[in-house]
C-alpha angles and dihedrals in degrees: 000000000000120000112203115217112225124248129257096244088057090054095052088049089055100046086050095048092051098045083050095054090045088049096059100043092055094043092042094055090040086059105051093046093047089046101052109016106096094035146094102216112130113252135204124235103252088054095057094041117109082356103102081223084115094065092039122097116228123245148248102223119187105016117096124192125285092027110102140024138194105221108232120186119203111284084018113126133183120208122231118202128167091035109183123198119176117189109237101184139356127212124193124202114242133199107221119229082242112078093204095062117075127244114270142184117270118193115248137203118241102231093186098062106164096044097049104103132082122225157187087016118168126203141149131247118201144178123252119192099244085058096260119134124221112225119204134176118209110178149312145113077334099164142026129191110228142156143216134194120229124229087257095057090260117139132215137189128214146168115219117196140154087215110165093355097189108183142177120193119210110281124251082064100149082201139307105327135149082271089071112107109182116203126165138102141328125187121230116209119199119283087234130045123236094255092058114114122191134227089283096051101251127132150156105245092020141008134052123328096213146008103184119113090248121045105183086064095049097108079073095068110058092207091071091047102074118194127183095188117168114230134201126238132185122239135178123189115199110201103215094170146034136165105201087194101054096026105237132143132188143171151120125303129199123198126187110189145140120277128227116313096185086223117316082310100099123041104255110245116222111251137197115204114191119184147121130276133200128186137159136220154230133205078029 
């Protein structure tokens, strides 16, 4: 059997043909992202998908700090609905091979890239009469399990969440303005819920409460003591931008909280999560 080798002309027709397919499929994603990141027009579902555009905060183009204000008399309050944070960047505290150097944040890589953001929070703003403003967060989309991967291949879990966000900004505030820098308090829940069991069958609502030879010896083994403790994390939100005439706000946000403790059964690592956040407003 004889096997004829194509022509050059066919091959030339090929190679075209390919680098024209994988033109137009750069251009035409670069295209999409660059025409609707950034933006609040509503878009369809066929627009977002296999675009990233889903996990992305909009933003505030055209207003720099320090330029608008929304005026706030004492015991006035704004509300903020559709609050967006996007995690940016994301740092683990590691302990160094050498015990006489101290633990320090490592940047990490997000391993779950397209379920990172927080969305459709709501939360108040009020007036205090120092100046100060009151930050509280209500509900939403308020946490989101991800997990990120340190320079070393370990992986950690974490839930990060902006749960009971209660927050003061500095006082001699005239309103809500892009001077405004909100710090206070987030609860973390427990990665797992109560009704998770692990591979051997224990848990903390239901399950087994043990699966060690001797039970009487199983406080000894953290894996059989479940715990679903709530901790506390620490959370600003520096407000960069704010249009006072459509009502929009946006910024960048730091949280400093614990990571996964599978349920009382792995010591919690210390994390530093870095990213933007974007929200509008009513009564504005």
């Amino acid at each position: 059997m004889k096997f004829c080798a194509p022509r050059p002309k066919d091959l030339v027709k090929v190679l075209l043909t390919l680098v024209i397919s994988l033109a137009t499929f750069f251009a035409g994603n670069l295209f999409t992202q660059s025409a609707f990141a950034g933006t609040n027009l509503p878009l369809t579902y066929e627009q977002i998908r296999g675009t990233g555009l889903a996990n992305t905060c909009p933003d505030l183009q055209g207003v720099s700090r320090g330029r608008s204000v929304i005026p706030l008399a004492p015991g006035q309050s704004v509300e903020v609905y559709e609050l967006c944070m996007q995690p940016t960047s994301f740092f683990v505290k590691e302990e160094p091979v050498n015990k006489r150097k101290e633990a320090e944040f490592v940047s990490s890589k997000l391993l779950t890239r397209a379920t990172s953001s927080l969305d459709y929070i709501k939360a108040t703003i009020s007036a205090n009469e120092d100046g100060s403003l009151n930050f509280v967060e209500k509900e939403g989309l308020d946490y989101q399990p991800i997990t990120v991967q340190m320079p070393g291949g370990e992986r950690v879990a974490i839930l990060f969440t902006i749960k009971g966000f209660r927050a003061t900004t500095q006082p001699g505030l005239k309103g809500l303005g892009s001077a405004a820098d909100f710090v206070g308090k987030t609860q973390v829940p427990t990665y797992r819920g109560a009704n998770f069991i692990d591979p051997k069958g224990r848990g903390l609502a239901i399950g087994y409460e043990a699966a060690e030879a001797l039970p009487a010896k199983r406080d000894v083994y953290k894996e059989s003591t479940k715990d679903d403790t709530t901790y506390n994390g620490r959370m600003s939100l520096q407000v960069d931008k704010l249009n006072a005439e459509t009502g929009e706000i946006a910024g960048v946000f730091e949280c400093e909280q614990l990571s996964d403790t599978d349920m009382g059964g792995l010591t919690p690592k210390e994390v530093l999560i870095r990213g933007v956040f974007y929200g509008r407003l009513s009564n504005a």
